[in-house]
C-alpha positions as CSV (number, residue, x, y, z in Angstrom):
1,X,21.3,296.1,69.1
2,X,20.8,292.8,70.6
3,X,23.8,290.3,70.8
4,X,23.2,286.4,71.2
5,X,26.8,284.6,73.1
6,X,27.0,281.2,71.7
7,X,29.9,278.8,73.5
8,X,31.1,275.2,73.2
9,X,34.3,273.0,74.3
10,X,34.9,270.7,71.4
11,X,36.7,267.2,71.7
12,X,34.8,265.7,68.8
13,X,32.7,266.5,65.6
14,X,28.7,267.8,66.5
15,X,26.3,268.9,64.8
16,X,23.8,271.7,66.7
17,X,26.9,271.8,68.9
18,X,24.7,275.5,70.5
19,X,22.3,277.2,69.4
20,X,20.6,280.5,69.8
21,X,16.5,281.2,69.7
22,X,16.1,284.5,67.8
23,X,13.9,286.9,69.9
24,X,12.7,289.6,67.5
25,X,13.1,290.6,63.8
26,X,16.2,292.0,62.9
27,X,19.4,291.4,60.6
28,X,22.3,289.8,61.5
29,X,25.5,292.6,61.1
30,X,28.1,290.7,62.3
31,X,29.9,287.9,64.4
32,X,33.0,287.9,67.0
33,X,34.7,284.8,66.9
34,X,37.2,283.5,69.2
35,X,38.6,279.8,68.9
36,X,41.2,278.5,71.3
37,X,42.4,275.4,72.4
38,X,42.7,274.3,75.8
39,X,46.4,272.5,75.8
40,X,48.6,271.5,73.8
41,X,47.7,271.1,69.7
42,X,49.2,268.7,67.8
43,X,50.4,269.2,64.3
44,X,47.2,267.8,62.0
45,X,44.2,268.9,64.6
46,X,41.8,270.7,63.2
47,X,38.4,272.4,63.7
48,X,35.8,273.9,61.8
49,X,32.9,276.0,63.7
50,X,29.9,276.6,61.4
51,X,26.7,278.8,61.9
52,X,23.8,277.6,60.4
53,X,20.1,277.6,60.4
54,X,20.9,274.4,59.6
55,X,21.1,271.9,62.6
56,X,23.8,269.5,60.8
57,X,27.3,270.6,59.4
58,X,26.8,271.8,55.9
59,X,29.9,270.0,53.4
60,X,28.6,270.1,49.7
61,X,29.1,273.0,47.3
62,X,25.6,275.6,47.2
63,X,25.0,274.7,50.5
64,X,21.8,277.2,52.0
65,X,21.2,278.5,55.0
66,X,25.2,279.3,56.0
67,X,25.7,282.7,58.2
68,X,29.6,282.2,59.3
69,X,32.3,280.1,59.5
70,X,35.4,279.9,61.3
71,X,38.7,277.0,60.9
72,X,41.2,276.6,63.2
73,X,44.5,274.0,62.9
74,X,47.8,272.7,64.7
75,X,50.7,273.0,62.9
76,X,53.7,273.2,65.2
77,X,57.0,274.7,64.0
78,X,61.0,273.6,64.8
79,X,60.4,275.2,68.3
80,X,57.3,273.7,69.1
81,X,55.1,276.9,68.5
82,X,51.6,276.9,66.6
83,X,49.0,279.6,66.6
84,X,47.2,279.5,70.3
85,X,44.3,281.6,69.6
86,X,42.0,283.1,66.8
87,X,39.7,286.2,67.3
88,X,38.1,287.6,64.0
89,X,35.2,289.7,63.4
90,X,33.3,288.3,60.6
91,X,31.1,291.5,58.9
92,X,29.7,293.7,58.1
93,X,26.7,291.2,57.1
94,X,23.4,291.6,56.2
95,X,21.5,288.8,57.2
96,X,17.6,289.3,57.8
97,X,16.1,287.2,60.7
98,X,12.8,286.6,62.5
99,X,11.4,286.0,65.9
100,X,12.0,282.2,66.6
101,X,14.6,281.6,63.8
102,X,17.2,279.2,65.5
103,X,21.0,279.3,64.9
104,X,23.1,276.8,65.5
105,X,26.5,276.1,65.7
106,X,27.9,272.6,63.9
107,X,31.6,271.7,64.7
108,X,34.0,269.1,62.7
109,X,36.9,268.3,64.9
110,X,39.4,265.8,64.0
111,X,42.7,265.3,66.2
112,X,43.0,264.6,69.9
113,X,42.5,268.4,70.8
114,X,40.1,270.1,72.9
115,X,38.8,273.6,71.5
116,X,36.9,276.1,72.8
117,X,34.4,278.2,70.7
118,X,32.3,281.7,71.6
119,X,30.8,283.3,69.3
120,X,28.7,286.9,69.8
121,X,26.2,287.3,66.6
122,X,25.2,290.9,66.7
123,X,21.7,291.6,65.5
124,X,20.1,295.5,64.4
């Protein structure tokens, strides 16, 4: 098992955000995620965190190439309380890969907030 750490702080939408080189052959069986922001969220911010083999965020219907993706918002309550972190393990997958195949991670942001975004893609 070989795991690839991908990481970005997010103030704005980018496209091949991070990416990972693939060093061997091998299948893709899953992916921590953990999205946070750093401060205060305001009610409307929002982010999207995509991995691709794609190196631009993917937004049409039978889009190829996906592997994972991960959506995080602000939406504060009476007391001033919105979720602070997310953590989710996205498998088990099945995804084949080869030496040299590149992953990347695409982010839309909208809102004033700044995010942060690790990912661990485990490969067999």
């Amino acid at each position: 098992m070989r795991t690839y750490f991908l990481y970005y702080s997010a103030t704005a939408s980018a496209n091949d955000a991070a990416h990972i080189d693939i060093k061997g052959n091998g299948t893709i069986v899953g992916i921590d995620w953990a999205i946070y922001p750093t401060a205060a969220v305001a009610t409307g911010d929002q982010l999207v965190a995509e991995l691709s083999f794609n190196s631009t965020a993917q937004a049409s219907n039978d889009a190829a190439n996906m592997v994972s993706v991960m959506a995080a918002a602000g939406f504060l309550t009476t007391s001033g309380a919105c979720v602070s972190a997310l953590n989710k393990w996205a498998g088990p997958m099945a995804i084949p890969v080869r030496l040299g195949d590149r992953i990347c991670l695409n982010i839309t942001e909208s809102g004033a907030s700044t995010w942060v975004i690790r990912a661990i893609v485990h490969v067999r």
